[in-house]
N, C-alpha and C positions, 0 to 999 in steps of 0.2 A: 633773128631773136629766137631763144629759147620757146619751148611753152611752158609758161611758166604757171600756177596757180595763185587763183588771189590769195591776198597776206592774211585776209582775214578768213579764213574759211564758214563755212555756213554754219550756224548755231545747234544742227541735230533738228530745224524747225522750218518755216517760209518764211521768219519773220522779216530778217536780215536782204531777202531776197523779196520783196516784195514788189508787184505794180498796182497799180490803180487794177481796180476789180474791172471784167466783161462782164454790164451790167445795162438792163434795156429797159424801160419802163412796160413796154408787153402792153398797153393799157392796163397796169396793174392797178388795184385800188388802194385808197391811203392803207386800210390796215394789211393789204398786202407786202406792200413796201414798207412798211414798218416793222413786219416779223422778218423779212427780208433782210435789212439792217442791223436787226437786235442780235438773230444770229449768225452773222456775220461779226458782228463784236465780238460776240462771245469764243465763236471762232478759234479767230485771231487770241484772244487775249487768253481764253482757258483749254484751249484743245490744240493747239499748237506746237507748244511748249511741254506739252507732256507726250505729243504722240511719238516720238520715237520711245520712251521710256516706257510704257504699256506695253509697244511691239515686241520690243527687246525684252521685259519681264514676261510677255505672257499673261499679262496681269486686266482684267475687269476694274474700270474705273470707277468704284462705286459713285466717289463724293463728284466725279464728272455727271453722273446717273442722275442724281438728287439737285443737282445745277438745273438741269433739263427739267425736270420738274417743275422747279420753283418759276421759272423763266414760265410753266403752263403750256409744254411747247406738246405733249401727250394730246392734251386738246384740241389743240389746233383743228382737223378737218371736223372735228363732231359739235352736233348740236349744242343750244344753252342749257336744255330740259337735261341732258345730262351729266353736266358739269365741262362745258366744250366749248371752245371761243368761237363756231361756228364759220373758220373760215375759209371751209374748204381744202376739197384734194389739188387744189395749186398753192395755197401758200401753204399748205402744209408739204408739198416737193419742193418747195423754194427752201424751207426749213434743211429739208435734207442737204438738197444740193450745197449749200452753207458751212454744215457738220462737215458734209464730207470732203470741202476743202481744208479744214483745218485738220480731221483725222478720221480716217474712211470707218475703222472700226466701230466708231460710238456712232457714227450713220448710219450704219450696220442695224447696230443695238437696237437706236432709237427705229427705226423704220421696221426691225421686223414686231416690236411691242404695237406700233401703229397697227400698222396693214395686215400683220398677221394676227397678232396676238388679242388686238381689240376689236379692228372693225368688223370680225364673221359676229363676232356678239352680240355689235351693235347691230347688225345690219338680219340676221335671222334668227337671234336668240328669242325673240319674243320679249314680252313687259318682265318676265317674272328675273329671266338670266342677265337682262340687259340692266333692271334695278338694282341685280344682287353684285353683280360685276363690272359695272362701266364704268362707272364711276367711281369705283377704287383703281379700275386702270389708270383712266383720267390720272386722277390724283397722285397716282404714284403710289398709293398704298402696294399697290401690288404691279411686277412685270409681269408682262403679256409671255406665253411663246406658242409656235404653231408643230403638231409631231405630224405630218405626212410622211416625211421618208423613212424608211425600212432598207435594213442591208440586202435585201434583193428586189426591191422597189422605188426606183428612181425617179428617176425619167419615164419610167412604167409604171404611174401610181396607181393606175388600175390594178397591178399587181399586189396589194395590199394584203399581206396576211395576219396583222392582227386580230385581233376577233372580240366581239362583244355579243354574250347571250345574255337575253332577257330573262333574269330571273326573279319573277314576283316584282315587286317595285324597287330591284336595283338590275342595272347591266352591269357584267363580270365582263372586265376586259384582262385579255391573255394577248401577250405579244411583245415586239422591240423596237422602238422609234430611237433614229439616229442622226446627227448631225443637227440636232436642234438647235436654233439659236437662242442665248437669252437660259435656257433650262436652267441653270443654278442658281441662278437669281429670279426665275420665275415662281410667282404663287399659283395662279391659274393657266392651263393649257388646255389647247384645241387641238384634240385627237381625231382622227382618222381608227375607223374598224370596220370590219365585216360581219353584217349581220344576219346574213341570207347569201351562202356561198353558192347556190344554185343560179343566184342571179349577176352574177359578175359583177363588172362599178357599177352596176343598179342595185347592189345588195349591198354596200360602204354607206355608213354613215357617220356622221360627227357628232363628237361627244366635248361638252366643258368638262376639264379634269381638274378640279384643285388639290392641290401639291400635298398637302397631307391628309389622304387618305392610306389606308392598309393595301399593303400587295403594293403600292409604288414606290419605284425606287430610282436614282439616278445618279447614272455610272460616265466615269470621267471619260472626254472627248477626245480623237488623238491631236496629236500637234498638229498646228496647220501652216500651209506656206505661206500666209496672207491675214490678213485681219485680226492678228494675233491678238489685240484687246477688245475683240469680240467673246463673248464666252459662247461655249456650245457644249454639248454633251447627248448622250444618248438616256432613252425613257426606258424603261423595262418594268411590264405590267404584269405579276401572278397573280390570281383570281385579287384582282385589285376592282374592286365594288364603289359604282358611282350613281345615285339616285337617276333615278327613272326619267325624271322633269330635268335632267343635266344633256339630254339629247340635244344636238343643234342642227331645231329644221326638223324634218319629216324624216323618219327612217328612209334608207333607202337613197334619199338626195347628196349624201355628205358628198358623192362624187363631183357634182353638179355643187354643191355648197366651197368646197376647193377650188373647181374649178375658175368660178367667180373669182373667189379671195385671189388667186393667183394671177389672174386679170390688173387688179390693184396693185399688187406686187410689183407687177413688172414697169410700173411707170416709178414706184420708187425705187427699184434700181437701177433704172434710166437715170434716173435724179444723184442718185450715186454716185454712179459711173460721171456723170457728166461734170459734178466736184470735185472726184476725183483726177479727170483729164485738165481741167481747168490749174486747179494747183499743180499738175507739174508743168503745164505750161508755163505759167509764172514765174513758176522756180528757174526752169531751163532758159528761158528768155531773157531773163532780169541775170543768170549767170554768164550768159553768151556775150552779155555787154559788159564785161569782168575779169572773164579768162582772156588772160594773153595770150596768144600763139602765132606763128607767121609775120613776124612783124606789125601785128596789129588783134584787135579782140577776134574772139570767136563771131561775134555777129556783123563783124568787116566780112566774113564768108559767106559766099553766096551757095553755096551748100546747105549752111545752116541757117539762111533767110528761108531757104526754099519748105524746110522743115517748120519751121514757125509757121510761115505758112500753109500750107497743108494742116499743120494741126489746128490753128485757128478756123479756118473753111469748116474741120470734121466739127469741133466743138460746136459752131456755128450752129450747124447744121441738128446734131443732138440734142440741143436746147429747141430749137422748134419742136422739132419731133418729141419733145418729151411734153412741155408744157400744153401743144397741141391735145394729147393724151388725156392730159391730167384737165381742162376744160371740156372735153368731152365728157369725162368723166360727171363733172360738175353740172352738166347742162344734163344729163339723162339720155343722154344719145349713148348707144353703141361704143365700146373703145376696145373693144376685146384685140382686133386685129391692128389698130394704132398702137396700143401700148405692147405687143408684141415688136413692132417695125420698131420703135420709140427705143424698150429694151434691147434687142438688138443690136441696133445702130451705135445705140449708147457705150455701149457695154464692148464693144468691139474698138469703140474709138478711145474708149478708156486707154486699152491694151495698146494701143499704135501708140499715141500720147505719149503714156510713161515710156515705151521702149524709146520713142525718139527724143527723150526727157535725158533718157540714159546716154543714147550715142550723145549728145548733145554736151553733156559732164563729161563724156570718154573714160576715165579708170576711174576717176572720184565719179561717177554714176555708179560703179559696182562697189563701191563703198560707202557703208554704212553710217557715216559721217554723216553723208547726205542723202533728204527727204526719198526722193524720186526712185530709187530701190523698193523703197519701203511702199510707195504708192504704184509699182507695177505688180509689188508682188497682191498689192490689195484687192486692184482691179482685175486681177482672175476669178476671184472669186465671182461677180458680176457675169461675168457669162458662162456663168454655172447654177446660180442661185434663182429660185423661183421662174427654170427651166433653163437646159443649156439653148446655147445660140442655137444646136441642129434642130431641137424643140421649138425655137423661134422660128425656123427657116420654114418646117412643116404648117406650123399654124398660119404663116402668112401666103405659103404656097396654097394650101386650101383653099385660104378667100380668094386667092388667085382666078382661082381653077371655078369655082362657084361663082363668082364674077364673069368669069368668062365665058358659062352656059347658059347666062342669062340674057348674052348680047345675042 
């Protein structure tokens, strides 16, 4: 027999291709598995259907934006006092992992509004910044976004050279933050400057920047190979003037104030990545039992058993490690070097996933037709974002190493 393609080909979406969800109880609690569920509906039924049509435009889904809202899903890990369903950094990575089976990009979105954009606020802004701004995060009045990278500060964010002097009761920040995400649709931003360049990252601090003020400006992003209905764009500060009391945290911390925030980060893009591997699994699986070839389907091949397998083991294995992280988190313990391993792992198995998503469709995976293109080229971004993997490999080789001078 030929190989032949199914009659019906895939919709541009997973719906057509569906299986029952990889889903565990964790000892989750009811309102866990209830945000669990809701979006996963939502998913399914609103972010599905539109994600190739975003990728392919390029396009920011506002009225997707404003769904996530209504739904209160902003809230999720933050308290009730301010305006937050209190339920923690694990069902708020269940939320993710959710999004980013139906479309990586608005998991993107939503998670860097979360973990970037809102929780340094909540979490060291003090009563005055965490009154005037959380609660409009919450709510949706306003996106969150976060400016640490600089076109020669990466991966080297100590390398930071935009600049904020103290003048009188405002800082004058001068500088260029790049590859923000969220920035054109953001109201408020947490900047990164240098305040005291004799002291290196002990001289960086964080600043809340809202969006109109004088001297800011925001210049369009370049195209990207992946998450193309994410927005991003670059910050560009001349003597752009922000109140004295808009500091976050103690001069001098913002290095240490990032550092944390990106701690958080990296368990939601654990959480990403791990939606992301998950849906092309699904897709490739559910099509394997579809496509004819050999005298029989794709998944009569014990080739392509062997690859299901394998990716279900890595998947497996990336959901421990991420929701492990994300309970750590909850519980007050340590998780710096877990959501490091967590992101990592995640985000690497992302990448195997979709390509073996790919071989697995054979020419219709390099066609646009179908999902699994579009969700390998997502998952790059993941082990790049909120530190690449060799950034992961150093921070867990350290506890390593500090570990091991202690035996």
């Amino acid at each position: 027999m030929t190989d032949v393609a199914p009659t019906q080909p895939l919709d541009l979406g997973q719906s057509s291709y569906e299986l029952p969800p990889i889903r565990h109880s964790f000892d989750f609690t009811e309102e866990q598995t209830m945000i669990q569920e809701m979006v996963a509906d939502f998913a399914s039924t609103e972010l599905e259907p539109i994600a190739h049509d975003i990728d392919e435009n390029h396009r920011f889904p506002k009225e997707t934006w404003d769904k996530i809202v209504e739904l209160g899903l902003p809230g999720v890990p933050f308290p009730e006092d301010v305006g937050g369903a209190d339920g923690g950094t694990l069902a708020y990575i269940l939320a993710v992992e959710e999004l980013a089976k139906g479309c990586g990009a608005t998991a993107l979105g939503y998670a860097a509004h979360v973990s970037l954009g809102t929780y340094p606020i909540w979490k060291w802004g003090g009563a005055k910044l965490r009154e005037l701004y959380v609660p409009k995060l919450i709510a949706g009045e306003y996106m969150g976004a976060y400016g640490l990278t600089e076109p020669g500060a990466g991966s080297d964010s100590g390398g930071t050279l935009t600049t904020a002097d103290l003048q009188g009761d405002e800082y004058v920040l001068n500088g260029r933050k790049c590859f923000i995400t969220n920035a054109n649709h953001a109201g408020v931003f947490i900047v990164t400057a240098v305040t005291d360049k004799s002291l290196g990252s002990k001289g960086i601090s964080a600043f809340v920047v809202p969006r109109d003020i004088d001297g800011f400006t925001i210049e369009p992003g370049e195209v990207k190979l992946g998450m193309r209905g994410s927005d991003w764009a670059s910050l560009v500060f001349q003597d752009a003037r922000i109140p004295r009391d808009h500091l976050l945290g103690p001069e001098g911390e913002g290095f240490k104030t990032f550092m944390k925030t990106l701690e958080g980060g990296r368990i939601s893009i654990g959480a990403l990545s791990l939606g992301l591997a998950e849906g092309a699994y699904r897709c490739s699986a559910k099509y394997s039992q579809e496509r004819e070839a050999f005298g029989g389907t794709r998944s009569d091949q014990q080739a392509v058993q062997f690859k299901l397998a394998d990716t279900r083991v890595q998947i497996e294995a990336a959901r421990h490690l991420v929701y492990h992280a994300a309970r750590l988190k909850d519980s007050g313990q340590p998780y710096g070097t877990e959501a490091a391993i967590a992101k990592l792992h995640a985000s690497e198995t992302a990448m195997k996933v979709t390509y073996e998503a790919i071989q697995i469709y054979g020419g219709y995976g390099y066609s646009r037709e179908y999902p699994v293109e579009r969700m390998w080229r997502d998952a790059k971004l993941c082990t790049i974002g909120e530190g690449t993997s060799e950034i992961q490999r150093l921070i867990i080789g350290r506890a390593v190493l500090r570990e091991a001078s202690s035996l």
